[in-house]
ROGUPA-254423 format. One record per residue (C-alpha): x, y, z. Coordinates in steps of 0.5 Angstrom, whole numbers, padded with zeros to 4 digits, always signed. Layout:
XYZ...
% end
This chain:
+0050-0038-0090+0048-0033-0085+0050-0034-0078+0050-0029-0072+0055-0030-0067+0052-0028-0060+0058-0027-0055+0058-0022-0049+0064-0019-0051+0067-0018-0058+0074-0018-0056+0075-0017-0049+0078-0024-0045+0080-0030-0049+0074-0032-0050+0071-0026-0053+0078-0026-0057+0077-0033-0060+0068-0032-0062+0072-0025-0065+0077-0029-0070+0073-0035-0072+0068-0029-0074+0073-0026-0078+0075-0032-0081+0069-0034-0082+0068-0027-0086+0075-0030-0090+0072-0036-0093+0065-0032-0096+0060-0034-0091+0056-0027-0088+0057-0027-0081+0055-0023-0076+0057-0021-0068+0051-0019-0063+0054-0018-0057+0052-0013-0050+0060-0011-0049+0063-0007-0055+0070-0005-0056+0072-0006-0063+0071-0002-0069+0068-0007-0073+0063-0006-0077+0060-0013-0078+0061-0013-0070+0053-0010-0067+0052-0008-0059+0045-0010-0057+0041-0003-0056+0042+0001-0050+0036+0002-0046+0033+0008-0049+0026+0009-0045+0023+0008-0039+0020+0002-0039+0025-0002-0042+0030+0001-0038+0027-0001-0032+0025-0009-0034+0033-0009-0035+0034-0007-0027+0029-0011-0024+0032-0017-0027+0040-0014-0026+0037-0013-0018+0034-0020-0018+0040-0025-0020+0045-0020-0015+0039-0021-0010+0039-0029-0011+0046-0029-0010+0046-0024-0005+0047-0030+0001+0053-0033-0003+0058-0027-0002+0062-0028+0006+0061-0036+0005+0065-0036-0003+0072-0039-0003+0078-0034-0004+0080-0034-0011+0075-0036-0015+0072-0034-0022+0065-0031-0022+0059-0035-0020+0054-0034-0027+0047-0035-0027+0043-0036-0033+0039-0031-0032+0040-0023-0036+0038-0016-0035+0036-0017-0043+0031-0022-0042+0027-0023-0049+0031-0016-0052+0036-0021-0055+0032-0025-0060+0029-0019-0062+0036-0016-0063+0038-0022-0068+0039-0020-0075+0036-0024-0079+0040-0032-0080+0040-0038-0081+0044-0041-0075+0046-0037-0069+0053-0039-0066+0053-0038-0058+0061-0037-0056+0061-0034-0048+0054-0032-0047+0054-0031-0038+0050-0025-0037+0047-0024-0045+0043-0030-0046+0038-0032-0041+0037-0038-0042+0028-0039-0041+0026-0032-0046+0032-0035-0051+0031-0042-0052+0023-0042-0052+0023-0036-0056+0029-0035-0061+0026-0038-0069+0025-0045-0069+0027-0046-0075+0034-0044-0074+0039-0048-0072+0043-0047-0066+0051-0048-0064+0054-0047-0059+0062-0046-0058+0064-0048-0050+0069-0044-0048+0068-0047-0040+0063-0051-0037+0058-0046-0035+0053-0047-0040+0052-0054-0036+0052-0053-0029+0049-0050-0024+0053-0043-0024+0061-0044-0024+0065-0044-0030+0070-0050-0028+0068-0055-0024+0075-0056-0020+0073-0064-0019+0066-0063-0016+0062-0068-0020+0055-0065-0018+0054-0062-0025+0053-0070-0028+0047-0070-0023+0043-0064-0021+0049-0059-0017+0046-0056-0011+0051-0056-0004+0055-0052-0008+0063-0052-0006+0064-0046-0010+0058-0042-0007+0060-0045+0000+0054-0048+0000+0051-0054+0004+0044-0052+0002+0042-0059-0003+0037-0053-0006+0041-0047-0006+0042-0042-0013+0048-0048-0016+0040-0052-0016+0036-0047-0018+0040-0045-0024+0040-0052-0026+0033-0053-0026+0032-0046-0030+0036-0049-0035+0033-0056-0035+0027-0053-0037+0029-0049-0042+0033-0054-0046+0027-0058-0046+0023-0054-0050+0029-0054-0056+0026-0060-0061+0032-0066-0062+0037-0064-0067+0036-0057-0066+0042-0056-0062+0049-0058-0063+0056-0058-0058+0062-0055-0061+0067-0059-0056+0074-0056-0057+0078-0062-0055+0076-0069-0052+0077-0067-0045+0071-0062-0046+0067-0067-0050+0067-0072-0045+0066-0067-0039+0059-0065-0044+0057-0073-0044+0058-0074-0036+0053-0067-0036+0047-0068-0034+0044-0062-0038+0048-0063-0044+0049-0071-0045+0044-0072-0049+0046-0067-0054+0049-0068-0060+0057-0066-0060+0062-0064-0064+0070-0063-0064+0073-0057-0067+0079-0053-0064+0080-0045-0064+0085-0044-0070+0087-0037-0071+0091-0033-0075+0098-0036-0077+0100-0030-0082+0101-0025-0075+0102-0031-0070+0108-0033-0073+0116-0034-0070+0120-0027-0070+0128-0027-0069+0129-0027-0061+0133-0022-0060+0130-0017-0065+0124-0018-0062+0127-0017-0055+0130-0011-0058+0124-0009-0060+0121-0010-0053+0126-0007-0049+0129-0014-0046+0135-0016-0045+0139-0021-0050+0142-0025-0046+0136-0026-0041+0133-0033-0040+0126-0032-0041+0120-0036-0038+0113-0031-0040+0107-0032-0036+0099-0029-0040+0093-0028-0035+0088-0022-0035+0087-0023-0027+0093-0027-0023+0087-0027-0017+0084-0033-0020+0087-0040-0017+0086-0044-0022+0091-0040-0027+0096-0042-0022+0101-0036-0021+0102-0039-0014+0104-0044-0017+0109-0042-0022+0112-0037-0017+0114-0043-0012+0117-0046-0017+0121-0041-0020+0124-0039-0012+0127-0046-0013+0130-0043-0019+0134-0038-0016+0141-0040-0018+0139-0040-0025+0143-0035-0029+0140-0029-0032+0133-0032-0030+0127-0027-0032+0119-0028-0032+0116-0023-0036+0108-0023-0036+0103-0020-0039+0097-0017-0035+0093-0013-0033+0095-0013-0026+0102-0015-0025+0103-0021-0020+0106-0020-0014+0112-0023-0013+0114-0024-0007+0121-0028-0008+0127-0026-0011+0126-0027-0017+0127-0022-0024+0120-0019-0027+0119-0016-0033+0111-0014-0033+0108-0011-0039+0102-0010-0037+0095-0011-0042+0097-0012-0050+0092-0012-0054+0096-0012-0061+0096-0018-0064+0102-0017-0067+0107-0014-0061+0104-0021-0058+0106-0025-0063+0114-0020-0061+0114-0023-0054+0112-0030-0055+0117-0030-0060+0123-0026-0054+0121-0032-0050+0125-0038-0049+0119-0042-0046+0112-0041-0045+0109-0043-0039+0102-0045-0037+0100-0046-0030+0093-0048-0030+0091-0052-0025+0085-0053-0029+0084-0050-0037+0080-0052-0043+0083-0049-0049+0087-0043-0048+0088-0038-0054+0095-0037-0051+0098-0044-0052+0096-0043-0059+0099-0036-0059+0106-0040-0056+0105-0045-0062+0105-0041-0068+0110-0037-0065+0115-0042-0065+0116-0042-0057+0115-0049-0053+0111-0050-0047+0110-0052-0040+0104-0053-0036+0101-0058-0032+0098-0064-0035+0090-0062-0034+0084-0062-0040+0085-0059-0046+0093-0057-0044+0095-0064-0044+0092-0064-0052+0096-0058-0054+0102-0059-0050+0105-0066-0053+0111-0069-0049+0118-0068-0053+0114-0065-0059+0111-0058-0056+0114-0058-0048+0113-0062-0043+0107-0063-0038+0107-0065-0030+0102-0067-0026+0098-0063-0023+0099-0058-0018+0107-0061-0017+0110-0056-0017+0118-0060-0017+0116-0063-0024+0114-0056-0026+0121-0053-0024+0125-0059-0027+0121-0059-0034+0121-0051-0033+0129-0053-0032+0130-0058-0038+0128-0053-0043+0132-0047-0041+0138-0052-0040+0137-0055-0047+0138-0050-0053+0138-0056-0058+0131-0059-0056+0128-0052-0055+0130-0051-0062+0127-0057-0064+0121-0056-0061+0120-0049-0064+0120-0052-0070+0115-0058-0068+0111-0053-0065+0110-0048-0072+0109-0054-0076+0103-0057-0071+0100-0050-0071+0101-0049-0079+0097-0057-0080+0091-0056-0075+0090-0050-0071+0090-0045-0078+0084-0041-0077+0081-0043-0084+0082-0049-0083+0076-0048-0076+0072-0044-0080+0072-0049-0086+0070-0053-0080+0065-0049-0078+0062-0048-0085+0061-0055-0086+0057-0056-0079+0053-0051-0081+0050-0053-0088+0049-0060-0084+0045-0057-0079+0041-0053-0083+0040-0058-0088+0038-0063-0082+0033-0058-0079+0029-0056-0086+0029-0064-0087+0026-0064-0080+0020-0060-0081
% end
């Protein structure tokens, strides 16, 4: 079975980190796959970045497109609410150069494709006899340009009067971006594209898309390695990461904390009603470490990219906590699991499947930030149920979340697509 994995980046983002590991467990089991993607960062052999631009008239096709989608959302920029992710078109500077970039296969698997696929070239022009799947890591794919719709429903009918783009407008760039993908999947023939939900949530949110509801869906979760995320003794690992032994540790993961949906304005006025709390200490991981404005003690230690030195943190922390006020599923709940440490979050989409009440961590309604502080609490207060939930939360990532048995999954989908689509024809 060959399968190409188009993804725009390898191993930069969450995202890009998952499609990486199921390419490389997909590798493990025998299959020959391969990633094609626009930003390459690893050495892997099996990993191909799309050809640079290197005459004249590609290169000047790759900026024409990349000035007209800037232009279509040149309007847009002093009306968008602070704190919001990027807004992505369906268009790309590539055009048609990706399916010409595509090394021979028998599925192509699409992970986070914003700015490398353009949705019209790609699906009128990818080979018809080759099956397609696509991995969700976001709602992007089926709307009108954002990633999470954070409760607008416009997306189950025809977007536009974005909220996202400040928008009152009915035919604004969220409308015209959904037309554009509306006639491109018209041209995929029945059968031939399949939905790969991570969770429930997702697959419900695909079904209530007006673009994506009458597609065929499937339920596989991200898996990962469990031989390198796995439980470290706590106070080698603190040692090891130059943390205090005695500290009550509550750990923080996002790339970018300017994001509201991650919740970090969140996490922060519920730690401040922490501060009576003996030997407190956040510690997060980052890019650019958050502002705390409190008096609260923080360890950040900046970007980490080995996995197995996160693996050490996740294991130095008492608890993990995911403030997301919106999520599908994050790979550092995962991480936190296979590492024995128990979570908190909020008690939205794909959290509330990973997180299991009593079993894993605690949940709290959305946004409320009390509930987040008591559950935050009740953990660091008792030692026994930590101990207990560890245990619970190695023993849910060995039986579901190991990354052969995604790629398993994965393999199995393949061959039915593909023996569908020769039977098709």
């Amino acid at each position: 079975m060959r399968v190409v994995h188009l993804s725009t980046n390898d191993i930069s983002g969450g995202a890009a980190r998952a499609a990486y590991r199921l390419h490389r467990a997909l590798l493990a089991i025998g299959c020959q796959s391969r990633m094609l993607v626009a930003n390459r960062r690893s050495d892997d052999p099996t990993v191909q970045a799309i050809p640079p631009a290197t005459n004249l008239i590609t290169n000047l096709q790759r900026r024409w497109r990349n000035w007209r989608i800037r232009r279509a959302m040149q309007p847009y920029k002093q009306t968008r609410p602070a704190g919001l992710e990027p807004f992505s078109d369906d268009r790309s500077r590539y055009g048609a150069e990706l399916v010409r970039a595509l090394p021979p296969c028998d599925v192509v698997n699409l992970h986070w494709v914003a700015g490398f696929v353009d949705y019209t070239t790609f699906f009128r022009t990818v080979p018809r006899r080759v099956p397609i799947v696509w991995r969700l890591s976001d709602q992007q794919p089926f709307t009108g340009g954002c990633h999470y719709n954070e409760g607008c429903d416009r997306y189950t009918t025809a977007c536009g009067a974005c909220p996202q783009l400040g928008s009152q407008n009915e035919h604004d760039l969220s409308r015209q971006i959904w037309i554009r993908k509306r006639d491109a999947l018209a041209a995929v023939p029945p059968g031939r594209l399949h939905i790969v939900a991570l969770n429930r949530w997702m697959a419900t949110e695909v079904r209530r898309s007006s673009l994506f509801g009458q597609l065929p869906v499937h339920i596989i979760p991200n898996g990962l390695d469990t031989t390198v995320f796995m439980p470290y003794d706590q106070a080698y690992a603190r040692a090891t990461l130059g943390l205090p032994q005695q500290a009550h540790i509550v750990l923080f993961v996002a790339m970018s904390v300017n994001n509201r949906r991650k919740g970090f304005a969140e996490l922060t006025a519920a730690l401040a009603g922490m501060r009576d709390e003996p030997n407190l200490l956040l510690v997060s991981i980052g890019r650019n470490p958050p502002p705390i404005t409190t008096a609260i003690a923080h360890h950040p230690l900046g970007v980490i990219n080995d996995d197995t030195r996160l693996a050490l943190v996740y294991s130095a922390a008492d608890l993990f906590v995911i403030p997301s006020l919106q999520d599908n599923m994050p790979g550092t709940v995962l991480e936190a699991l296979a590492c024995g440490t128990p979570v908190v979050g909020f008690d939205t989409g794909g959290i509330s499947e990973l997180v299991r009440p009593g079993q894993t961590g605690w949940l709290a309604p959305v946004g409320d930030v009390d509930a987040l502080r008591a559950a935050i609490q009740r953990l660091l207060n008792n030692p026994d149920e930590r101990l207990y939930m560890s245990r619970q939360c190695r023993a849910i990532a060995l039986a579901e979340y190991r990354q052969d048995l995604q790629a398993q999954r994965y393999l199995e989908l393949y061959h039915q697509i593909t023996t569908d689509c020769v039977s098709a024809t």
